[in-house]
Each structure stands twice: as structure tokens, then as C-alpha cells.
C-alpha positions as CSV (number, residue, x, y, z in Angstrom):
1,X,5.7,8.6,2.7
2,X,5.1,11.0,5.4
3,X,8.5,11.2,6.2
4,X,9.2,15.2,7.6
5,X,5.4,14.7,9.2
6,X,6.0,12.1,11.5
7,X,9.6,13.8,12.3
8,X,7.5,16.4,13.3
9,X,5.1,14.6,15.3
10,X,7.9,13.2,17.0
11,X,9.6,16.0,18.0
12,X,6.5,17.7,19.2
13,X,5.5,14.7,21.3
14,X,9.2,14.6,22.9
15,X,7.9,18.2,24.6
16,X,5.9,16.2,26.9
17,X,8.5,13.3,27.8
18,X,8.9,12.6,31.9
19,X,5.9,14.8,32.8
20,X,3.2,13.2,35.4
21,X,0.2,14.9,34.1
22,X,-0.8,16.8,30.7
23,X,-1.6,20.3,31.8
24,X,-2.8,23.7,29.8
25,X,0.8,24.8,29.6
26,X,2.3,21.7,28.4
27,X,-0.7,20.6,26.2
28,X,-0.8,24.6,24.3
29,X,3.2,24.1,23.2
30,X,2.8,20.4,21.9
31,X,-0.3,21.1,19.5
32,X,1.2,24.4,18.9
33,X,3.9,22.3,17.1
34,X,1.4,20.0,16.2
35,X,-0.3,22.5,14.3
36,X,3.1,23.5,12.4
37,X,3.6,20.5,11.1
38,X,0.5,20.2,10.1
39,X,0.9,22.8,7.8
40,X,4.1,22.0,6.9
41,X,2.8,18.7,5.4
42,X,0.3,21.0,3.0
43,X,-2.6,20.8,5.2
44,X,-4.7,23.9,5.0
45,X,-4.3,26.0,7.8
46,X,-8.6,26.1,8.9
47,X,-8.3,22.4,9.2
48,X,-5.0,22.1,11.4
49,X,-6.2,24.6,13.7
50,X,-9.9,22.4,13.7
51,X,-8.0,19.4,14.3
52,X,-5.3,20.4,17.0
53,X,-8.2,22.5,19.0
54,X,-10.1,19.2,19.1
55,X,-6.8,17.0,20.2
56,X,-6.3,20.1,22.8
57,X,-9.6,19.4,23.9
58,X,-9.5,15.5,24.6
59,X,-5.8,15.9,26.0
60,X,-6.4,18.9,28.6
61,X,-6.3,18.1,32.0
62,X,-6.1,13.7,31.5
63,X,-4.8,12.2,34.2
64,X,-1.9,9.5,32.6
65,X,-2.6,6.4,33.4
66,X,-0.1,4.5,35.2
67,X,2.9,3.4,33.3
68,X,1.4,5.8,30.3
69,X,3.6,8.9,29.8
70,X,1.9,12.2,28.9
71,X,3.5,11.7,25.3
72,X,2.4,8.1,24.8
73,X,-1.5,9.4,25.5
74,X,-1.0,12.4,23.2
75,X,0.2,10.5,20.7
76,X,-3.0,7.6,21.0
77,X,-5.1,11.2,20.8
78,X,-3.4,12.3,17.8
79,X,-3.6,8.9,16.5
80,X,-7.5,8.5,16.5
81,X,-8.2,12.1,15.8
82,X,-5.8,11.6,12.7
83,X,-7.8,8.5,11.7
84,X,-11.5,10.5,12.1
85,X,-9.9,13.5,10.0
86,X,-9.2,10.6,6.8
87,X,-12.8,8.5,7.8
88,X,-12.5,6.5,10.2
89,X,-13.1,3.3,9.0
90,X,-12.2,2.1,6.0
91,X,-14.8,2.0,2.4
92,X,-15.5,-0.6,0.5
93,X,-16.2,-1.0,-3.0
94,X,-20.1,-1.5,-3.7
95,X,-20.3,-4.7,-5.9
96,X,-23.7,-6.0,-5.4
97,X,-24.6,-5.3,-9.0
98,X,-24.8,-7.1,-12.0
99,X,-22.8,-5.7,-13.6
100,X,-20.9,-3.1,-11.5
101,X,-20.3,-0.4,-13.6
102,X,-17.2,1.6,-12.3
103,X,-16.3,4.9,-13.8
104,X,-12.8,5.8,-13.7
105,X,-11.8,9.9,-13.2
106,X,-9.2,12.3,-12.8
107,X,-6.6,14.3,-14.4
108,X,-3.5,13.4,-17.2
109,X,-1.2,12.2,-15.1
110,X,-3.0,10.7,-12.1
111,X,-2.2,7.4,-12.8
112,X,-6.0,6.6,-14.0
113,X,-5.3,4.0,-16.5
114,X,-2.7,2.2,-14.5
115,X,-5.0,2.2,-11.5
116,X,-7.7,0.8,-13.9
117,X,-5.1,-2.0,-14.5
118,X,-4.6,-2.9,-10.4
119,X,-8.4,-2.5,-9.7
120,X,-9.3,-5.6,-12.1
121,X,-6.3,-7.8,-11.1
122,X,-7.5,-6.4,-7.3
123,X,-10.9,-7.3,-8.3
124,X,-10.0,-11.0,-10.1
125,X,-7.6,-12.1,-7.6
126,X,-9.3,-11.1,-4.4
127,X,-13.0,-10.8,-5.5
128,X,-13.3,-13.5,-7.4
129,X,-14.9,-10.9,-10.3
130,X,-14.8,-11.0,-13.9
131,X,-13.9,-7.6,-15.0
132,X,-13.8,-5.8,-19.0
133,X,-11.5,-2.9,-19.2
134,X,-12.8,-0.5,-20.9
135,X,-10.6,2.4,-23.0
136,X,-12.6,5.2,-23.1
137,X,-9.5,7.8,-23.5
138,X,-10.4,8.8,-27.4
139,X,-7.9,11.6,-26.5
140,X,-4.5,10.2,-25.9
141,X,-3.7,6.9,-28.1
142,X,-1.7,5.5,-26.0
143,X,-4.2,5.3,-23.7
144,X,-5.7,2.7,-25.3
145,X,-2.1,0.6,-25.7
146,X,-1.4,1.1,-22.1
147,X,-4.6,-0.4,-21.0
148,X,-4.2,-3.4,-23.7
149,X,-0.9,-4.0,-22.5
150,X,-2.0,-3.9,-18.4
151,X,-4.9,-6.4,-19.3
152,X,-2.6,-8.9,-21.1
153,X,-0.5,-8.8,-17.8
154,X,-3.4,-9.7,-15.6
155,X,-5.3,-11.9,-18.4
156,X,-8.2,-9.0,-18.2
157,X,-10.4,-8.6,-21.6
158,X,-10.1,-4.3,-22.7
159,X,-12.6,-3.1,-24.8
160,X,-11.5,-0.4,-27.4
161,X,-12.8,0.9,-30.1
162,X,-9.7,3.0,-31.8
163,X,-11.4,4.9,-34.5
164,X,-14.4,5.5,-32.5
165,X,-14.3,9.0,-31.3
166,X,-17.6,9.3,-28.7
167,X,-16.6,8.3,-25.7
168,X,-20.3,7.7,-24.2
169,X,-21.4,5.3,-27.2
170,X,-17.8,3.7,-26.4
171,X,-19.1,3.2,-22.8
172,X,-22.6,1.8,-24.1
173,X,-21.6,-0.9,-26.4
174,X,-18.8,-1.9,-23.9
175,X,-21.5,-2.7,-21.1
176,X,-23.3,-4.5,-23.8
177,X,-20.1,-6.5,-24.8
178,X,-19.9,-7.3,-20.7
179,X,-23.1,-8.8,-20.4
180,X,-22.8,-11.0,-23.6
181,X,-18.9,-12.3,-22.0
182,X,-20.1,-12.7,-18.3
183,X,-18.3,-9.8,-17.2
184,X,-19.6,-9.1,-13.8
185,X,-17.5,-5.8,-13.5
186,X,-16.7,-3.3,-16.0
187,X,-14.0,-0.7,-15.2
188,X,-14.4,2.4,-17.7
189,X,-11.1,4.4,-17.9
190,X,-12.0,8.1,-19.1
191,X,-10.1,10.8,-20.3
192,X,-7.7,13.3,-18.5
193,X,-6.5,17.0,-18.9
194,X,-3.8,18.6,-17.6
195,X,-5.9,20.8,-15.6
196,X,-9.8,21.1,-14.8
197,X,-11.7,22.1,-18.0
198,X,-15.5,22.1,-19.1
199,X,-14.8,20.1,-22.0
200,X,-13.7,17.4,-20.0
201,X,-16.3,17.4,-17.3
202,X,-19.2,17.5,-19.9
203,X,-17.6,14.3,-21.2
204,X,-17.1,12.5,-18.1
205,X,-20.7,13.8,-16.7
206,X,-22.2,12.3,-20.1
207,X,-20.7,8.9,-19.5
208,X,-22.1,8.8,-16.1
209,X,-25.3,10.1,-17.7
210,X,-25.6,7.2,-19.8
211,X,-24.3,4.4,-18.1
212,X,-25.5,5.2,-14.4
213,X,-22.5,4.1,-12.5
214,X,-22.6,1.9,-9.2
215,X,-19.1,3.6,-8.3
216,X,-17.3,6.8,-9.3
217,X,-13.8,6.4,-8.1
218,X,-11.7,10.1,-8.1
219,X,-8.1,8.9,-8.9
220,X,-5.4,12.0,-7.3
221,X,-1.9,12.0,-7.7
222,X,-1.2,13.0,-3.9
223,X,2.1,14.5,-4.5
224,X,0.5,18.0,-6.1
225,X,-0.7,18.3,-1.7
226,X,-3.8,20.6,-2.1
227,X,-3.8,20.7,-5.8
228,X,-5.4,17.6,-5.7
229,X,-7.7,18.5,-2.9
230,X,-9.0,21.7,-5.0
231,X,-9.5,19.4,-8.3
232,X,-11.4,16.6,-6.0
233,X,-13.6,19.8,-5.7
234,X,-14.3,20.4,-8.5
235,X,-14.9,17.0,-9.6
236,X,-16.9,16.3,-6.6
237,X,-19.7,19.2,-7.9
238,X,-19.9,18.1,-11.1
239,X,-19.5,14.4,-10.8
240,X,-20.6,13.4,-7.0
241,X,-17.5,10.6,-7.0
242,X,-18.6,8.0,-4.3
243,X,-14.9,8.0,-3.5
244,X,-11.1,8.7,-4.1
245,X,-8.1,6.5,-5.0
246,X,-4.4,8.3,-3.5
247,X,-1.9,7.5,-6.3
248,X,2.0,7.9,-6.1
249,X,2.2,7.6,-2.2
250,X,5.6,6.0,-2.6
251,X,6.6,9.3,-4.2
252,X,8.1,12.3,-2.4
253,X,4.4,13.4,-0.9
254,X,3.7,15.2,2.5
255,X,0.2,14.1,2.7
256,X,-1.3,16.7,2.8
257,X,-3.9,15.4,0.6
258,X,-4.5,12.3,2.3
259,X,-4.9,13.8,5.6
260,X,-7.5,16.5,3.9
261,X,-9.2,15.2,1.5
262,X,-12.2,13.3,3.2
263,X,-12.7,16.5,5.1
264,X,-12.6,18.5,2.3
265,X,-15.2,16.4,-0.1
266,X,-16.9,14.3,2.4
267,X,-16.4,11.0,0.2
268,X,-14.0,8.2,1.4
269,X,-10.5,7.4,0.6
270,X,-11.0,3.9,-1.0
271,X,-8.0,2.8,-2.4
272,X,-4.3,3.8,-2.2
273,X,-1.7,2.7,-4.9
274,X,2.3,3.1,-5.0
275,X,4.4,2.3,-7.5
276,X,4.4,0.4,-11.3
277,X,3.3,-2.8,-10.2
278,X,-0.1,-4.0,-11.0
279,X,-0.4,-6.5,-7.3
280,X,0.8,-2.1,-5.2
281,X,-2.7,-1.4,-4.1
282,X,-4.2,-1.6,-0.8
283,X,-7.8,-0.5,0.5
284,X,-7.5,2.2,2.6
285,X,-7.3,1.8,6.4
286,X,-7.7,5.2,8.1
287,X,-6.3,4.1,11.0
288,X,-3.6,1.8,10.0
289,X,-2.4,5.1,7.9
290,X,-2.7,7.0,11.1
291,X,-0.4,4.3,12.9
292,X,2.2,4.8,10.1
293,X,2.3,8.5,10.5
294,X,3.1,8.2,13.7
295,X,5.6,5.8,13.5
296,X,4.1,2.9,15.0
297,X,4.2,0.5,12.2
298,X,1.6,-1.2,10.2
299,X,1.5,-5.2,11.6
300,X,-1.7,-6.2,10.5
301,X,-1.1,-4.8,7.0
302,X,2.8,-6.9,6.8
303,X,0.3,-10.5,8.3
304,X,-2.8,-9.7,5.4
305,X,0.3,-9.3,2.9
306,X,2.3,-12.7,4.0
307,X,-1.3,-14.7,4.3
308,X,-1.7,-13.5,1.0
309,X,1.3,-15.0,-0.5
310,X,1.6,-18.0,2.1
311,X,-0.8,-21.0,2.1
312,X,-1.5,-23.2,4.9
313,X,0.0,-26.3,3.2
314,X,3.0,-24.7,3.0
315,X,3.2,-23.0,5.9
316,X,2.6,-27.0,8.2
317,X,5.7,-28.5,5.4
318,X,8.0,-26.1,6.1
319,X,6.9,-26.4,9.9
320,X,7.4,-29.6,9.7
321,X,11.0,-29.0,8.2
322,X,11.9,-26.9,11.0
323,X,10.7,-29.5,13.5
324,X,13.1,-32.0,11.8
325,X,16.1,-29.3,11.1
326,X,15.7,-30.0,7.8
327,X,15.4,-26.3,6.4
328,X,17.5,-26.0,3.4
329,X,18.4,-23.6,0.4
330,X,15.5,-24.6,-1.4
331,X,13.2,-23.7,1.7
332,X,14.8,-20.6,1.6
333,X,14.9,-19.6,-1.9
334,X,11.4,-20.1,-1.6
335,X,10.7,-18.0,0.8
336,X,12.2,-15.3,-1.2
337,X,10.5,-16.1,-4.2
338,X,7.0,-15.0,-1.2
339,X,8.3,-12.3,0.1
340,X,9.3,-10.8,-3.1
341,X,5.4,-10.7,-4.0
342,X,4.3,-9.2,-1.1
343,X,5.7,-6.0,-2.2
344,X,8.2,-2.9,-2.4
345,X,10.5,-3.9,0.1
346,X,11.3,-1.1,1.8
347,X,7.5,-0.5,2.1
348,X,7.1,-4.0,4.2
349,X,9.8,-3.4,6.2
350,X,8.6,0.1,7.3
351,X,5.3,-2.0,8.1
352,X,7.0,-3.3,11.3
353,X,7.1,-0.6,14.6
354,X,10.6,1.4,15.0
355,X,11.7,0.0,11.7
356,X,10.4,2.6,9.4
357,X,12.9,5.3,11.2
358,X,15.8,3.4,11.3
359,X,15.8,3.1,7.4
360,X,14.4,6.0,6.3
361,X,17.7,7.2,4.6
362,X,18.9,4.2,3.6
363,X,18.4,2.9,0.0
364,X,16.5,-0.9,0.0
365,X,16.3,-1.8,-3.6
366,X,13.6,-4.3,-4.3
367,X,16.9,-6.1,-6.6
368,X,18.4,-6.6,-2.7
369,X,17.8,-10.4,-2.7
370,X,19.2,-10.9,-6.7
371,X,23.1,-11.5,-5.0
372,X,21.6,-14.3,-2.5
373,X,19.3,-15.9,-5.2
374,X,22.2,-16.0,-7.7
375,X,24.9,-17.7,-5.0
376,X,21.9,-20.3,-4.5
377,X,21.2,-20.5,-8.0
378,X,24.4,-21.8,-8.4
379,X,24.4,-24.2,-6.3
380,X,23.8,-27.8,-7.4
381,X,20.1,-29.7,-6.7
382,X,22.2,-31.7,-4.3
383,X,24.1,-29.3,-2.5
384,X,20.4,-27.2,-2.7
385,X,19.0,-29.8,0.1
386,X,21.7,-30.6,1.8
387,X,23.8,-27.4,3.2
388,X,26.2,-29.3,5.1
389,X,28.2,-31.1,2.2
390,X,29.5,-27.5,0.7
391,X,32.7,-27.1,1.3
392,X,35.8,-24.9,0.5
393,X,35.9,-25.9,-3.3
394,X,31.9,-26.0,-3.8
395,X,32.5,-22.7,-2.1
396,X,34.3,-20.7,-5.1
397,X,32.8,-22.6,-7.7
398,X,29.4,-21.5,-6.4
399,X,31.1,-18.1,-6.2
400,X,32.1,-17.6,-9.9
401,X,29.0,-18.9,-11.4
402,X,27.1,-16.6,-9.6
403,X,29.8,-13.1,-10.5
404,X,30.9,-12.6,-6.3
405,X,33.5,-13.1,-4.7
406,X,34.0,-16.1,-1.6
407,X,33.7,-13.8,0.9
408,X,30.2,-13.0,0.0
409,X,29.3,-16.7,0.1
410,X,31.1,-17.6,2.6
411,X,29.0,-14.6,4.7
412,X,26.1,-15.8,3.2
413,X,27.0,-19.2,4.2
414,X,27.5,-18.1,8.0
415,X,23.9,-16.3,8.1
416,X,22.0,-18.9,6.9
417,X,23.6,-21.8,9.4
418,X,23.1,-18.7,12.0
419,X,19.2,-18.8,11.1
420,X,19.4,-22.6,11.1
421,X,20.6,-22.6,14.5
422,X,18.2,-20.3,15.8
423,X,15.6,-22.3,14.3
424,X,17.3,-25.5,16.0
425,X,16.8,-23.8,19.4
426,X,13.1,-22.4,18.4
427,X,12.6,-26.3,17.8
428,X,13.9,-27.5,21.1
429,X,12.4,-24.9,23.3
430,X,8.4,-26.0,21.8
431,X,9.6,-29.3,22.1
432,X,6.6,-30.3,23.8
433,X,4.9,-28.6,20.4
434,X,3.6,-25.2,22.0
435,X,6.7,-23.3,20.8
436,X,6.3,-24.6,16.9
437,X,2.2,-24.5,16.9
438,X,2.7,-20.5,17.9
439,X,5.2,-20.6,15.4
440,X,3.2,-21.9,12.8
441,X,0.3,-19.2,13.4
């Protein structure tokens, strides 16, 4: 995501490296290149030269603080004008209804029906909501399969009727359905062409019509760059969407549409969504995006994900654990099993500053930890808790039943009583508890 753009950015910023103070001459080549790469990331021309001729503006004639380098302070300016140009702050959903009625829009292909799916189990596990899915696709019948098959993942109620072919009276007797269930949300997936046509709108604008929507939520696959900000556009005039879900931002995209397409509509980015699985979808943070663009990580995003997954009970046994060196291959399979949920693994680790450079070109599959779970599913209940006590011959058994070889358990063996000892010296320098308790936060 974003990779050749912050590449870019980098290189620009690396113009202004060991000078004492931004001046006109220095400033004019950096947002120059700026600019370019702008551009280069599908951003229309009019609104790179808006945006660098503001940064230009804020950055001429600063005095650097001391300590700052000219490039660390163009790089904060770039940083908050890049999270103004996507909306500053981020959008939430408006849920004060009764039921909310959410309308679902966009073209074949978007990713509408699966992002259906992730906005009720986003809704049901983090709202606390009760949400109908509603299949309101009479075009494509798999439409209505896909969505049947997402709510059965999520244990989410879909409302079809297959042989019904008005999509509007579909919409009606769903709501109706809602109210009688208790359905406190009702997410109504429309249908999708492969390009902007009247036929469609009409539809979509009578279902809106009709069931008077609390939210109209514009769902862009933001790999087709300003393809997706001309349909928004469109869809914007007819429909008035109170805001846009990105789709696909795991994909090979150079955000050009993220970066434009609040400008461009004047309605919030609300949601972004990578990949297959229905827990991949995050509000959007203007400014945590801006952060990641710019290579500076995404920390608070990585803690919301781990609090997420980790509860407090846990987290005071296993402190406890740790206190006692009693951390064992049970501990850490578990911790596996928590991290595995938090999501695409290369994703997280790109959360953390520096990282995201440093493994751009290298392949993390999200099957990475399948070797280490096998050697420790292999291991006996006993030998599970108690490390120590595995020895050369529990070595190679442990080894053939989980298909390696013994030199990747006994590597695997080494790192973990590495980690042990590290935690061992953690434990001993909080002895007096400080150490531990920061730990533990």
C-alpha cells in the first residue's frame, strides 16, 4: 500500500537533509518533487499543485527548531497537510436510529457485498448491534449466495427474496422483517454494473427513495486511482452518499484515490477494507494513514488491534507467568493463536515505524507461524508446560511428527529459551514491580 509514494516522499525529503534552515531555494526543489510524486501516485495534477503550494507555504522561511532537521519539519508539514487533504479526522457511522437503515453502493466488482459482510460482523462485534443483511442484487444470483454464505460466517440473518425481481419492494419488506426480529441495523447490499449507467442509478436512487436511508456508504475499489474518484462523482450527484468505503488497499494501489477522494466529493472516507477476511476492516484515520505514507508506522492502530484480541485476565496470568519464569509452549502457542486474529501479518508488522521499509520486498505469508505451531503441536501436554525436560530424542520425535527436520526444532528450541531469558532479565530488572507493571500496560 503506498509503496512507490512514500519512496518518493522519501527521496524528496532527503533534498533537505543537514541544512540549518528551510529557505525558498531548498523548499521550491523538495515540493517540486513532492508534487511528482504526487502525480505519480494518480493524483490529479490541480490538486498536487493546491496541496504542495500550501505545504510551500507553511514551510517557507521556518526557523528549525533545535535538534529538528529541515526534513523532519517538512515531513510533519506534509504529514498534516496529507491528513486535511483525506478529512482530517476521522467519520463515524451515524447509528442513533432505530433501525439504521444503511444503503450499500458502488460498482460490480467493488467489493460491495463482501464489505456488506465485514460491516455487520464490524457492527455485532464492536457495536454491540443487531444487523439483517439484506440481498437486494436481483441482477447477479450469486449475489444473493455470497451474502448467505458471509452471514452464516458471522451468525448474521440475510434477507432474500430469490424470485422477487423489484429491488425497492425487496428493500421494504426487509425493513419490515427487521423490526418484527429486533434488528437494530439493516445493511441493504444493491446492485452493481460494470460501469456507471442510468439504469442502475434509477434503481439505487428508488431504494433510497423508499427506504430514506440514515447512511449511504459509496464502496470504491481504490486500485482503478481516479476511476474510482470520477464514479464517486457521479454517484455523489445522484445519490448524495454520506460517505465512502476504500476497498482492496492491500492490492497493488497508488492511492491516488484515497488521497483525492474527500477533496473531490466532499464526503468522508469512513471505512477502509483489505483482503478476504470478514474481521480486515478498519475505520478510517486520516491521520494515522498520513503517518503510514510517510513511513512512520501506525502504533496506535497495532495497540487498538492487540487490545482487541487480548483481555485483561489474560494479560495479569501470563504476567504473572513471566514474574515466576514460568512461560511455556502453551503460553506461547497462545499467543499465536492472538496474534493470528489481529490480522494480515505483514500488514501489522508494517504498523510498527521503520518496519514497513525494511520488508517491503519480502514475502510474509500469513501461513508463517503453521511450521512453529506444528513442532509445538507435537509436542506432548507434558513436555508443552515444561520446556526444560525435551531433550535429544523428544527432539526428533517432535520433529517427524510435525514433517521438519531437527535442525528446525532445534532453532526453534534456541529462540524460544532466548525469549525466555530475556523475559528472565525483564523480570529481574522490575523486580521491585515497576519493570513488570509497565510491562503489563
Amino acid at each position: 500500500m503506498f509503496e512507490s509514494l512514500s519512496e518518493r516522499l522519501e527521496s524528496a525529503f532527503k533534498q533537505l537533509k543537514g541544512e540549518g534552515r528551510i529557505s525558498e531555494i531548498n523548499v521550491a526543489s523538495t515540493v517540486k518533487e513532492i508534487r511528482r510524486a504526487l502525480v505519480d501516485a494518480d493524483v490529479n495534477y490541480k490538486i498536487a499543485k493546491e496541496f504542495t503550494d500550501k505545504v510551500k507555504e507553511k514551510a517557507q522561511g521556518e526557523k528549525v527548531l533545535t535538534a529538528i532537521s529541515p526534513g523532519q519539519l517538512m515531513v510533519k508539514i506534509v504529514k498534516d497537510e496529507l491528513a486535511a487533504l483525506m478529512g482530517g479526522e476521522a467519520a463515524e457511522l451515524e447509528l442513533k436510529a432505530t433501525p439504521t437503515i444503511i444503503l450499500i453502493a458502488g460498482l460490480q466488482g467493488s467489493g460491495k457485498t463482501t464489505f456488506s459482510g465485514k460491516l455487520a460482523n464490524y457492527l455485532k462485534t464492536k457495536k454491540g448491534k443487531k444487523p439483517l443483511l439484506v440481498a437486494a442484487d436481483i441482477y447477479r444470483p450469486a449475489a444473493i449466495d455470497q451474502l448467505k454464505v458471509l452471514g452464516s460466517q458471522i451468525d448474521v440473518p440475510v434477507y432474500s427474496e430469490p424470485e422477487n425481481k423489484n429491488a425497492v419492494q425487496i428493500a421494504e419488506n426487509a425493513i419490515r422483517e427487521a423490526k418484527q426480529q429486533g434488528n437494530n441495523v439493516i445493511i441493504i447490499d444493491t446492485a452493481g454494473r460494470l460501469a456507471v449507467d442510468e439504469a442502475m442509478m434509477t434503481e439505487v436512487a428508488n431504494i433510497r427513495q423508499a427506504v430514506k436511508p440514515n447512511e449511504i456508504l459509496f464502496v470504491v475499489d481504490s486500485m482503478t486511482g481516479q476511476d474510482a474518484v470520477n464514479t464517486a462523482k457521479a454517484f455523489n450527484d445522484r445519490l448524495d452518499f454520506s460517505g465512502v468505503v476504500l476497498t482492496k488497499l492491500d492490492g497493488d494501489t497508488r492511492g491516488g484515490a484515497a488521497l483525492t477522494i474527500k477533496y473531490t466529493v466532499e464526503k468522508p472516507i469512513k471505512f477502509v477494507s483489505m483482503g478476504e477476511k470478514l474481521d480486515t476492516l478498519d475505520v478510517f484515520y486520516p491521520e494515522r494513514m498520513a503517518q503510514r505514507i510517510l513511513g512512520m508506522g501506525d502504533i496506535t492502530t497495532l495497540v487498538e488491534r492487540a487490545q482487541a484480541q487480548f483481555n485483561e485476565e489474560q494479560a495479569k496470568k501470563l504476567e504473572k507467568k513471566i514474574r515466576q519464569n514460568q512461560f511455556d509452549f502453551e503460553d506461547f502457542r497462545e499467543q499465536l493463536q492472538q496474534i493470528k486474529k489481529m490480522g494480515n501479518l505483514k500488514d501489522l508488522m508494517g504498523m510498527i515505524p521503520g518496519v514497513g521499509k525494511a520488508i517491503k520486498d519480502i514475502d510474509i505469508s500469513d501461513d508463517a507461524f503453521k511450521g512453529i505451531e506444528a513442532m509445538i503441536g507435537s509436542m506432548t501436554p507434558y513436555e508443552r508446560n515444561n520446556p526444560d525436560v525435551i531433550d535429544g530424542s523428544r527432539r526428533k520425535r517432535i520433529a517427524k511428527g510435525a514433517g521438519k527436520e531437527i535442525q528446525d526444532v532445534n532453532q526453534f528450541m534456541k529462540q524460544f529459551d532466548q525469549m525466555r531469558q530475556m523475559m528472565k532479565m525483564m523480570n529481574k530488572m522490575g523486580a521491585g514491580g515497576k519493570g513488570l507493571k509497565a510491562l503489563g500496560r
